[in-house]
PLY file of the C-alpha trace (Angstrom):
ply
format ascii 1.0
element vertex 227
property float x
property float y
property float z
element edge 226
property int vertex1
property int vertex2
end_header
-3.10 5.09 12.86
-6.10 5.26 10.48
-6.05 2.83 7.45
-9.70 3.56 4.77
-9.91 0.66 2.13
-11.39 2.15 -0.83
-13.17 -1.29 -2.00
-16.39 -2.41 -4.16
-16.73 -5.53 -1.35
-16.38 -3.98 2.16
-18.25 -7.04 3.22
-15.24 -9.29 2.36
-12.65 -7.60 4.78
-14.78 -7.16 7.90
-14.24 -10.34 9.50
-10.02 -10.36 8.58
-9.70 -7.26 9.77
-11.62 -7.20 12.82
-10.52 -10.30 15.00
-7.86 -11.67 16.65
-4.53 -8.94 17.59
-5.96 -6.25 14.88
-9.29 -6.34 16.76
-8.02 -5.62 19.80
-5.62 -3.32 18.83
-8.98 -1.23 17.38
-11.05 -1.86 20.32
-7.57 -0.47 22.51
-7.49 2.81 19.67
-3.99 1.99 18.29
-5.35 1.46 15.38
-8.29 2.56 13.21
-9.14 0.70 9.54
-12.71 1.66 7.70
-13.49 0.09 4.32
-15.34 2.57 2.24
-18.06 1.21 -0.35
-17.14 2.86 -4.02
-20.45 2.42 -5.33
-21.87 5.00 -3.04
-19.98 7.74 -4.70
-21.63 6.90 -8.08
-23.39 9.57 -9.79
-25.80 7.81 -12.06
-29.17 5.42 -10.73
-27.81 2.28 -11.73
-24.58 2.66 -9.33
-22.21 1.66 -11.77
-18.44 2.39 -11.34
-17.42 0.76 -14.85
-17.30 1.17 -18.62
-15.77 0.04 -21.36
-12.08 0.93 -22.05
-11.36 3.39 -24.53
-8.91 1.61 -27.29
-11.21 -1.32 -27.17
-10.48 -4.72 -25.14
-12.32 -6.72 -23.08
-13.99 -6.49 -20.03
-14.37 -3.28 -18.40
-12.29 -0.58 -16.54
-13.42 1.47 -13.08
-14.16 4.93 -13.65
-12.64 7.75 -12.46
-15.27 9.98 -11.06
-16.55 7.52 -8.29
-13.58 6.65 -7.28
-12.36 10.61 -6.46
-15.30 11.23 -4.65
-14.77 8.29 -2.51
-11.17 9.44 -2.41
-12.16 12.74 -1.59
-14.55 12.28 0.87
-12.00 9.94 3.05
-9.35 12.82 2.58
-11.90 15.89 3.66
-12.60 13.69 6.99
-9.03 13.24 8.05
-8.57 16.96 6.79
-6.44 16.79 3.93
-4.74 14.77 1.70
-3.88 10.98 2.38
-1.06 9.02 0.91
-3.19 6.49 -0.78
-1.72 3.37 -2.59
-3.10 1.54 -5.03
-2.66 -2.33 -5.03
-1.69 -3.13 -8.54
-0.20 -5.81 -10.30
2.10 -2.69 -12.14
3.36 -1.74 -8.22
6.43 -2.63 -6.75
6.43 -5.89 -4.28
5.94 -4.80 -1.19
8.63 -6.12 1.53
8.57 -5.32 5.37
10.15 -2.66 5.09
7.35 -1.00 3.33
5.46 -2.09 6.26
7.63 -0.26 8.25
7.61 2.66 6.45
3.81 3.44 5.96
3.01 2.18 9.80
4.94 5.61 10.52
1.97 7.76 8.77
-1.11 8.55 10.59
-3.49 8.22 7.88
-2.94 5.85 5.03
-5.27 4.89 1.90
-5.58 1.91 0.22
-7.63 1.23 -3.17
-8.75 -2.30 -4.43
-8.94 -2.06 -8.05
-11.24 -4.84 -9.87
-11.88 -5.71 -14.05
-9.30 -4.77 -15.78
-8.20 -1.87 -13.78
-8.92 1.47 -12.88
-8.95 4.78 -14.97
-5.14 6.03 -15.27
-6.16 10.04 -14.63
-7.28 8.70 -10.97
-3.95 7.19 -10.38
-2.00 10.43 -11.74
-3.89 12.78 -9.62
-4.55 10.70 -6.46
-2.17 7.73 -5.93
1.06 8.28 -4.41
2.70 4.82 -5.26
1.64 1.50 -6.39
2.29 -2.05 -4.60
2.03 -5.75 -5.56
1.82 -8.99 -3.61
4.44 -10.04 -6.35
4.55 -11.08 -10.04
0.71 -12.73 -9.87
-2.63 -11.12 -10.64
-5.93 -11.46 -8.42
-9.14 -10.96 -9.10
-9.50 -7.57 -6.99
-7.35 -5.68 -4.56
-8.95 -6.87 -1.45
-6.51 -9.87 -0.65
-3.46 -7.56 -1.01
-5.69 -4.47 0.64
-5.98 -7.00 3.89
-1.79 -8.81 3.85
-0.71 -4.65 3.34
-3.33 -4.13 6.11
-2.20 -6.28 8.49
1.37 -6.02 7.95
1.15 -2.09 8.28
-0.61 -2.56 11.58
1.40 -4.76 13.15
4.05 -2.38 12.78
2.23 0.33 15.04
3.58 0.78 18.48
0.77 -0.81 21.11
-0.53 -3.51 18.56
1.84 -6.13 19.29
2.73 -6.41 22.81
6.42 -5.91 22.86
9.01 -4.56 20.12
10.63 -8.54 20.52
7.42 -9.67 19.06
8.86 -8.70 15.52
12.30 -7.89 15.87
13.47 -11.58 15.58
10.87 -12.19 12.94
11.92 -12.88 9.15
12.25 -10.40 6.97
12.56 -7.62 9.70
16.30 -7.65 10.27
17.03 -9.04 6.35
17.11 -12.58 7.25
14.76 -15.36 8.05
13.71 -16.34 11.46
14.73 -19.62 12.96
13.30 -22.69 13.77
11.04 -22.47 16.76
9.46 -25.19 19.02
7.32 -25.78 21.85
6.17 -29.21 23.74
6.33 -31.97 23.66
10.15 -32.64 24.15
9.80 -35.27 21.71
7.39 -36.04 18.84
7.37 -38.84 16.82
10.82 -39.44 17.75
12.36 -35.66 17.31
14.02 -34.52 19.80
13.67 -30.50 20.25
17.52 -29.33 20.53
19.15 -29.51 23.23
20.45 -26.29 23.32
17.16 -24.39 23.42
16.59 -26.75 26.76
19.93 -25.48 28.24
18.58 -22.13 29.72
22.16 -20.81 28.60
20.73 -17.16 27.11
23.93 -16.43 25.03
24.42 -19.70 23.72
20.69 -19.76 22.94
20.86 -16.47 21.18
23.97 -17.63 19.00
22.32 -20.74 17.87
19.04 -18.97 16.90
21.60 -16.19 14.84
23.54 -19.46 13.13
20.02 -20.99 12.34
18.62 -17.72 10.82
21.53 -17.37 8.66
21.57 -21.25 7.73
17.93 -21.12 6.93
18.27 -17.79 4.66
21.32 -19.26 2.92
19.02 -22.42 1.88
15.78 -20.90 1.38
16.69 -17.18 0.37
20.00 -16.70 -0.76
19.21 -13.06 -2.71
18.11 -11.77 0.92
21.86 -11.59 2.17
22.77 -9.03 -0.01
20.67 -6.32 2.42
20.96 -8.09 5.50
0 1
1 2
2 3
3 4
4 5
5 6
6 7
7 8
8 9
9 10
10 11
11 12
12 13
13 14
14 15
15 16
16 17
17 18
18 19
19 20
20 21
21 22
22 23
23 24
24 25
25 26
26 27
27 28
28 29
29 30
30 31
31 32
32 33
33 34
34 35
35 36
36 37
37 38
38 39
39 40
40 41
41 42
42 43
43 44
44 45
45 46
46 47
47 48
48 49
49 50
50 51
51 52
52 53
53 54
54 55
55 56
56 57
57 58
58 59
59 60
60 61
61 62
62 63
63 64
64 65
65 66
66 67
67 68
68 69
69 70
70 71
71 72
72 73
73 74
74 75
75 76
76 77
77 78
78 79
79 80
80 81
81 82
82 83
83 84
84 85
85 86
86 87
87 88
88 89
89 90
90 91
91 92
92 93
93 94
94 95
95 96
96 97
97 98
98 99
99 100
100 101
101 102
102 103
103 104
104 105
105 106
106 107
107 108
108 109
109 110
110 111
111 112
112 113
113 114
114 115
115 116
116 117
117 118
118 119
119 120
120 121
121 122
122 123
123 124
124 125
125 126
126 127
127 128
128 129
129 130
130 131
131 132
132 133
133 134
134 135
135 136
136 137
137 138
138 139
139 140
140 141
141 142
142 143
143 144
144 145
145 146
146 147
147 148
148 149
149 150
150 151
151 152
152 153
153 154
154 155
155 156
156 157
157 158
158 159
159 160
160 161
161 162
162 163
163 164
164 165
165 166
166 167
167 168
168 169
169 170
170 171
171 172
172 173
173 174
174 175
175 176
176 177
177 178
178 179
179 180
180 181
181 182
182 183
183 184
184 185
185 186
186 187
187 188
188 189
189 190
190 191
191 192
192 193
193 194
194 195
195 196
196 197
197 198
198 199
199 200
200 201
201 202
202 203
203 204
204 205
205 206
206 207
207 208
208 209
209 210
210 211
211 212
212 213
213 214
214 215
215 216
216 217
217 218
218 219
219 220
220 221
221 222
222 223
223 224
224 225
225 226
């Protein structure tokens, strides 16, 4: 899979992106991400990609024109067009199944928009959907290019190591995963349970169902509607 981050701070996502299970998923070729500087798809000296909104306001908004050719130059190298989402405050709040679903495409776009947004005609001709982190603005579309990023890749068969790395995960099956725990046997005076010591499977794998749906009920009661 191929994931270009249209972005005016490529810098900013290098080292993220690059290290730990996502680097070596790229160095392996399961996965391919690129971050794409905007600015070089200016058509004017001073390389700017913003002006001032039409309507009045403050602050500025990105322009349309560097942004397509960015756009289109990432689309003409994979050979067509690329679904291409653009992380926005306005977008609906991306879940894992979202994750799911775009880890199935081959090529994927994502575009970091920064002031007060970007020109509307780019999003009607180029974006396919919109997505938020949730009901919070940031400053750019970088830190919500790189959680989309990473949750997407994960996803992709060969990054993690086995399908059990995320099937028991939260979120994955609707609920929330259980308590985990790892030595000591005791730390400051808690005991890890006894069951998990018990090398029963079954029994092990009923507690850690009863614990998922304990924990959801007490820290995410809405998610038991689609579990």
């Amino acid at each position: 899979m191929r994931i270009d981050i249209l972005t005016l701070f490529p810098e900013t996502l290098g080292d993220v992106l690059s290290e730990s299970i996502l680097g070596r998923a790229q160095e392996r070729g399961y996965i391919s991400i690129d971050t794409h500087q905007i600015r070089d798809y200016t058509a004017n000296k001073q390389n700017q990609v913003d002006d001032y909104p039409y309507g009045g306001g403050r602050g500025a908004v990105m322009a349309a024109d560097p942004l397509y050719r960015c756009w289109e130059a990432v689309c003409d190298e994979a050979g067509g067009a690329v679904h291409t989402v653009y992380l926005s405050p306005c977008g609906h709040t991306f879940c894992q199944a979202d994750a799911i679903r775009l880890s199935k495409l081959d090529n994927l776009i994502l575009v970091c928009g920064h002031y007060e947004g970007i020109d509307q005609r780019f999003i009607d001709e180029c974006v396919d959907e919109e997505i938020s982190l949730g009901d919070f603005v940031l400053t750019g579309g970088e830190i919500a290019a790189m959680a989309v990023t990473d949750a997407v890749c994960r996803m992709v068969p060969g990054v993690l190591a086995d399908p059990e790395c995320f099937e028991e995960e939260s979120h994955f099956g609707g609920l929330l995963e259980y308590p985990q725990y790892t030595r000591p046997p005791v730390f400051h005076g808690k005991e890890v349970p006894e069951i998990l010591l018990s090398g029963h499977h079954a029994n092990i794998a009923k507690w850690r169902r009863e614990q998922s749906l304990i924990r959801t009920v007490k820290k995410r009661p809405d998610l038991l509607e689609t579990a």
